[in-house]
Residue frames as a rotation matrix with the C-alpha (Angstrom) as fourth column:
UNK 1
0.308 -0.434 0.846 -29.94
-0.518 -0.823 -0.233 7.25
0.798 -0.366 -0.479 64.68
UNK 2
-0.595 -0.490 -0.637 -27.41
0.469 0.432 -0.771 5.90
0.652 -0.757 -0.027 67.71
UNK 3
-0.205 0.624 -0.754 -29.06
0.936 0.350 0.035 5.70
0.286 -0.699 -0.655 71.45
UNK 4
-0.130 0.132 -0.983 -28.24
0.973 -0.175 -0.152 8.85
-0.192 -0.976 -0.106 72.60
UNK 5
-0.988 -0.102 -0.120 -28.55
0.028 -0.863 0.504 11.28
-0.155 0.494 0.855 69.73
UNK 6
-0.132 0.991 -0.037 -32.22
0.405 0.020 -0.914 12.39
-0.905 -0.135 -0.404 68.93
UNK 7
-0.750 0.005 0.662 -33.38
0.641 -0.244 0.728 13.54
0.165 0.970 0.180 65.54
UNK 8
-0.281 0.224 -0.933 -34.90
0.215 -0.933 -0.288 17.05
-0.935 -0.281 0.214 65.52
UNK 9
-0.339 0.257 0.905 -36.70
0.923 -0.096 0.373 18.69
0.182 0.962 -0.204 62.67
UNK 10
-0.764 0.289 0.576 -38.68
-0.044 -0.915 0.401 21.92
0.643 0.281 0.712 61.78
UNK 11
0.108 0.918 0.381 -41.50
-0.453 -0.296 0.841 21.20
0.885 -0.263 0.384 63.94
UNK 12
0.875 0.210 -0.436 -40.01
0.392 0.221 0.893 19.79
0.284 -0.952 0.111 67.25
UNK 13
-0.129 -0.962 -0.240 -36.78
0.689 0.088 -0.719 21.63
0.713 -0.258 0.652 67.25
UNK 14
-0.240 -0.509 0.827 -38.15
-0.623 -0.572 -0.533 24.14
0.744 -0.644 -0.179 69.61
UNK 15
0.571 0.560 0.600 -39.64
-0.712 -0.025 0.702 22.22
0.408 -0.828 0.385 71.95
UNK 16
0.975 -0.183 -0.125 -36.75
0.206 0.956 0.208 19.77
0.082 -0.229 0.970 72.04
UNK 17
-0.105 -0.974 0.203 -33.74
0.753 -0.211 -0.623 22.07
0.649 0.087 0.755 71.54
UNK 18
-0.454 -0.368 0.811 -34.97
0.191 -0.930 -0.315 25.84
0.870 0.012 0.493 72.65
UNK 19
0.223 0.544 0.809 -37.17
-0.705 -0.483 0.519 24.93
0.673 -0.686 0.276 75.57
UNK 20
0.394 -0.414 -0.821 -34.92
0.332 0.897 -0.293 22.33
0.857 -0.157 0.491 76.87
UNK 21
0.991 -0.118 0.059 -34.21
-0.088 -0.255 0.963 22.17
-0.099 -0.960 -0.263 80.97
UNK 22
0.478 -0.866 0.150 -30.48
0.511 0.413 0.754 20.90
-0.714 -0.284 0.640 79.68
UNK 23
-0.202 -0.696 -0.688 -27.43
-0.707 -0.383 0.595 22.51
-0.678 0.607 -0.415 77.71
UNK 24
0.787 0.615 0.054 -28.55
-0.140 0.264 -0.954 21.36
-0.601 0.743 0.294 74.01
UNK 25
-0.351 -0.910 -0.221 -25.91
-0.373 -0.081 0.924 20.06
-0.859 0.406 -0.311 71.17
UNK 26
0.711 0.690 0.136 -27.11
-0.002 0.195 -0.981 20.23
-0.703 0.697 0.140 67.79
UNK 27
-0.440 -0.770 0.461 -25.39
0.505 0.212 0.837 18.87
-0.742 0.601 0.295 64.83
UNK 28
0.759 0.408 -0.507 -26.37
-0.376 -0.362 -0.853 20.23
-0.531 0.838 -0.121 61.38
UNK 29
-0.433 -0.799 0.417 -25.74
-0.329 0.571 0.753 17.55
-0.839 0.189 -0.510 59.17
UNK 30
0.295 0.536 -0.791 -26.68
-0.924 -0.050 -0.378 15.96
-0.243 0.843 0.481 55.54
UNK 31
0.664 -0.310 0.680 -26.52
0.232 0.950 0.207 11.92
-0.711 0.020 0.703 54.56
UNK 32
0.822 -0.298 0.485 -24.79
0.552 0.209 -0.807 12.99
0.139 0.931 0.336 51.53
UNK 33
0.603 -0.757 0.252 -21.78
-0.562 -0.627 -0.540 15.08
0.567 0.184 -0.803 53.23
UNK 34
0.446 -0.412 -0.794 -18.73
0.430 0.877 -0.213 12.96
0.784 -0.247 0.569 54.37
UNK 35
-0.867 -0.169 0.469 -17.17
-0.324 -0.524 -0.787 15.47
0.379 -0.834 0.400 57.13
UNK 36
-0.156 0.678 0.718 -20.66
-0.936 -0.334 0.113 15.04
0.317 -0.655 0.686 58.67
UNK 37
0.944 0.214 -0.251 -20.96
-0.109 0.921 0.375 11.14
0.312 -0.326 0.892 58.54
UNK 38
-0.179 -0.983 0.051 -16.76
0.035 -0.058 -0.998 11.49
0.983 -0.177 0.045 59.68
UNK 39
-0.466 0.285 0.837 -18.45
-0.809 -0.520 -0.273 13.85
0.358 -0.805 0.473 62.74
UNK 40
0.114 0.878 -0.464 -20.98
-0.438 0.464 0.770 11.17
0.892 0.116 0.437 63.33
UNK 41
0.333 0.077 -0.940 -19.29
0.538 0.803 0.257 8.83
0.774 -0.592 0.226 65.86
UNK 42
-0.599 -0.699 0.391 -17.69
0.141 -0.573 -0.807 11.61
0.788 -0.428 0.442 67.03
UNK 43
-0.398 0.595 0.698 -21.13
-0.838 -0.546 -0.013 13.63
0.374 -0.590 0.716 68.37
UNK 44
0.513 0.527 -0.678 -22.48
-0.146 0.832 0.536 9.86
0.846 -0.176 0.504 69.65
UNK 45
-0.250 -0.594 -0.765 -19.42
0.870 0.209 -0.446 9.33
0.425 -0.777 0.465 71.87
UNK 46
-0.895 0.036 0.444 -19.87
-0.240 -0.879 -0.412 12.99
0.376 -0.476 0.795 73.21
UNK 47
-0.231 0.960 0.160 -23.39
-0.716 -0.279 0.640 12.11
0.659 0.033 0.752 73.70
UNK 48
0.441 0.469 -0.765 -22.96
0.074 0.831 0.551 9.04
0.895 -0.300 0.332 75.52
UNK 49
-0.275 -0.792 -0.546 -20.20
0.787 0.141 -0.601 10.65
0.553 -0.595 0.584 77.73
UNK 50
-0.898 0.356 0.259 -22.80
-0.401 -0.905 -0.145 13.76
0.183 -0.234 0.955 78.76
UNK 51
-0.183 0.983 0.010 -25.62
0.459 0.076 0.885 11.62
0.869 0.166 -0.465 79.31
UNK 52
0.280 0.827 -0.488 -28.31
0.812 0.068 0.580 13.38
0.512 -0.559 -0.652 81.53
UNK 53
-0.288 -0.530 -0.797 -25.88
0.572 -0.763 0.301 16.65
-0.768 -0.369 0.523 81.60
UNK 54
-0.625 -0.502 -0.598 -26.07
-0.287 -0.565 0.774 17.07
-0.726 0.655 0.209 78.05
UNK 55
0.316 0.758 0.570 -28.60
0.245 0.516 -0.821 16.53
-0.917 0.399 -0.023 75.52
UNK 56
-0.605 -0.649 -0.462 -27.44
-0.371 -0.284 0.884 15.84
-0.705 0.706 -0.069 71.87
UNK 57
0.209 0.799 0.564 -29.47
0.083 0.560 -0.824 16.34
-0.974 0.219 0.051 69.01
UNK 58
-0.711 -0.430 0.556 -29.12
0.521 0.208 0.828 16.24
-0.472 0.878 0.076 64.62
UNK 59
0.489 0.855 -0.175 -30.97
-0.040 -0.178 -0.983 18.05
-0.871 0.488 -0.053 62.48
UNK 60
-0.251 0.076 0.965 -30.97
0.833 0.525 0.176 17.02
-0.493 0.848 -0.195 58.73
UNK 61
-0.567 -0.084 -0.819 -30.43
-0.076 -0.985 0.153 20.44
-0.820 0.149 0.552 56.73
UNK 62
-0.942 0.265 -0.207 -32.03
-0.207 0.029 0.978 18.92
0.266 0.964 0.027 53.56
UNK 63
-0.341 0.888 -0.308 -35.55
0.784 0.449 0.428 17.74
0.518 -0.096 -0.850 55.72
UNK 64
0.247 -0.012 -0.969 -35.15
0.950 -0.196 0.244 20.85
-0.193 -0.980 -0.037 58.09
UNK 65
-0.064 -0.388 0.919 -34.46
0.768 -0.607 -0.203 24.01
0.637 0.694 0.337 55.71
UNK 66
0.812 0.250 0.527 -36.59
-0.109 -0.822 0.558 26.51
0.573 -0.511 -0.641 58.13
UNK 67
0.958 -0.256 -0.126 -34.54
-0.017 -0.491 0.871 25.95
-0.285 -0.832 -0.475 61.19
UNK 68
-0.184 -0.974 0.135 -30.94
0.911 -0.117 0.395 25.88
-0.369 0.196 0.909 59.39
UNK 69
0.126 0.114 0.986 -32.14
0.346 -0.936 0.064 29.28
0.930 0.333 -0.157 57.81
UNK 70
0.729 0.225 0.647 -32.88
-0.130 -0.882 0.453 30.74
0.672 -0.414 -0.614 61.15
UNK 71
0.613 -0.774 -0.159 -29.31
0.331 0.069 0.941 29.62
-0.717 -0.630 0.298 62.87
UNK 72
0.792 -0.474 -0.384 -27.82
-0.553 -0.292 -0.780 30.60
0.258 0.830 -0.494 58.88
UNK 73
0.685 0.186 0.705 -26.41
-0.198 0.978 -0.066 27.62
-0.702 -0.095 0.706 58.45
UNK 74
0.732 0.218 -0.645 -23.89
-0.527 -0.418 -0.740 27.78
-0.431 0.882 -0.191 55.65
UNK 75
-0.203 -0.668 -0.716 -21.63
-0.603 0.662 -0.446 24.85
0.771 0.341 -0.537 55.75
UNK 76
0.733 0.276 0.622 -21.92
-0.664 0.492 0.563 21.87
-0.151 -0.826 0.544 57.45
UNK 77
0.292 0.744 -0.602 -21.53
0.820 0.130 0.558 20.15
0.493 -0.656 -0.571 59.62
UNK 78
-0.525 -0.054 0.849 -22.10
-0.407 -0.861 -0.306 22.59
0.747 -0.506 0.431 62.10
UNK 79
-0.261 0.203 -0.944 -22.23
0.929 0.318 -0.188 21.76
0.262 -0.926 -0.272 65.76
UNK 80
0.074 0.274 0.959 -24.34
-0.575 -0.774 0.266 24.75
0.815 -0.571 0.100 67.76
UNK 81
-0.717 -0.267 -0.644 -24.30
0.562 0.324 -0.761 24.76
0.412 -0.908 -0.083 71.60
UNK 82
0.054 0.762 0.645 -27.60
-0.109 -0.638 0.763 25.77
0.993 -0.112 0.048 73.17
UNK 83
-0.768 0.089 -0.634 -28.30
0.640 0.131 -0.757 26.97
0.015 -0.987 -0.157 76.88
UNK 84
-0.557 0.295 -0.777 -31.15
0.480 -0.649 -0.591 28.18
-0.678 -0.701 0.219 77.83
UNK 85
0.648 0.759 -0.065 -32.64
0.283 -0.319 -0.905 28.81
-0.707 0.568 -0.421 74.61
UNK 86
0.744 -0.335 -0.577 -29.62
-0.288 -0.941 0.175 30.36
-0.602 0.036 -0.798 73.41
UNK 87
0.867 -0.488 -0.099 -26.98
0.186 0.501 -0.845 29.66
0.462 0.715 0.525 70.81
UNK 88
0.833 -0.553 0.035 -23.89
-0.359 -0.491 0.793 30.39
-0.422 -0.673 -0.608 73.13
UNK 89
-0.244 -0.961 0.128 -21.21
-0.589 0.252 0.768 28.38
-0.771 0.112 -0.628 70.90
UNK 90
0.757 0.613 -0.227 -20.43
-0.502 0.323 -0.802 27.06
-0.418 0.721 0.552 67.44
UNK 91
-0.381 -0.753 0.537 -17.90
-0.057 0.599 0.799 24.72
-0.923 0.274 -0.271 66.02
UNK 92
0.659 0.709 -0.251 -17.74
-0.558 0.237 -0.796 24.12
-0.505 0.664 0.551 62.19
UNK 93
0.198 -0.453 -0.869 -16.34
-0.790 0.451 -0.415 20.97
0.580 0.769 -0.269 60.06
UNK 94
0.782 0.107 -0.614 -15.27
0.180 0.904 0.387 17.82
0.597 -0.413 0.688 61.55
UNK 95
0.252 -0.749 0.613 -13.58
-0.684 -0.586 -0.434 18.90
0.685 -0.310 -0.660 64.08
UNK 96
-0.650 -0.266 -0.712 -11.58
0.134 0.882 -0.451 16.72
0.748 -0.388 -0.538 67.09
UNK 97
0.278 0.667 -0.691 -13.65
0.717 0.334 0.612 15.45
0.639 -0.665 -0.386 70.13
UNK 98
-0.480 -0.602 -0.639 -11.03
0.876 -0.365 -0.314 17.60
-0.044 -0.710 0.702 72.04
UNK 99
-0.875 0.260 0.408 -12.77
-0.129 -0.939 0.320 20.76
0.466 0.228 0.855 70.50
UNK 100
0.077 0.996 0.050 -16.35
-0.084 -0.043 0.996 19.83
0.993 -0.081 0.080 71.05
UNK 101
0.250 -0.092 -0.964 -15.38
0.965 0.109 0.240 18.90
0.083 -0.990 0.116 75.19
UNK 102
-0.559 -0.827 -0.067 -13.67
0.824 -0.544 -0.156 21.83
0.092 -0.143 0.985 74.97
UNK 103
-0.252 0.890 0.381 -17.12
-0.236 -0.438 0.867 23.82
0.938 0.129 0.321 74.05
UNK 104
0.035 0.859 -0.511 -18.83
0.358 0.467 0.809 22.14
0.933 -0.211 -0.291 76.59
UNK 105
-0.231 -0.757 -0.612 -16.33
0.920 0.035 -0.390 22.97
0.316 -0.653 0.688 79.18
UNK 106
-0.900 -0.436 0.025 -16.65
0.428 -0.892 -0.144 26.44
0.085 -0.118 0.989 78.50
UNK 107
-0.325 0.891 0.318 -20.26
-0.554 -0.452 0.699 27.29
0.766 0.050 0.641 78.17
């Protein structure tokens, strides 16, 4: 995983995504989809341009089943925007950097 993304799973995603002091970006992503390894440099640059505003993190839908079930998950990637615990924005497919800033912007 690049410097500033973090790998999340089923057992640390709350305590690293939902009880986070910062606004939270979570990819939902799979080695075997190409839109998500496309997305890849995408959510790194975002991450390195948000450092210490913004915490960006991945979770692996095929190691991680429980917590893509409980966000229903059904196509990836999927980018979620947490504040505060909260899911406050979602983005799905490889989308441009312009979109994801955009998100950020707004929430």
């Amino acid at each position: 995983m690049a410097g500033n993304v973090l790998e999340v799973n089923d057992s640390n995603f709350k305590q690293e995504v939902l009880d986070a002091g910062t606004p939270v970006l979570v990819d939902f992503w799979a080695a075997w989809c190409g839109p998500c390894r496309a997305l890849a440099p995408t959510v790194e640059a975002v991450a390195t341009e948000n450092v210490g505003k913004l915490k960006v993190c991945k979770v692996d839908v095929d190691s991680s089943p429980n917590v893509a079930g409980q966000f229903a998950i059904r196509s990836i990637p999927t980018l979620l925007f947490f504040k505060s615990g909260e899911n406050v924005g979602q983005l799905i497919g490889n989308v441009p950097k312009s979109a994801i800033d955009d998100l950020i912007t707004k929430v």
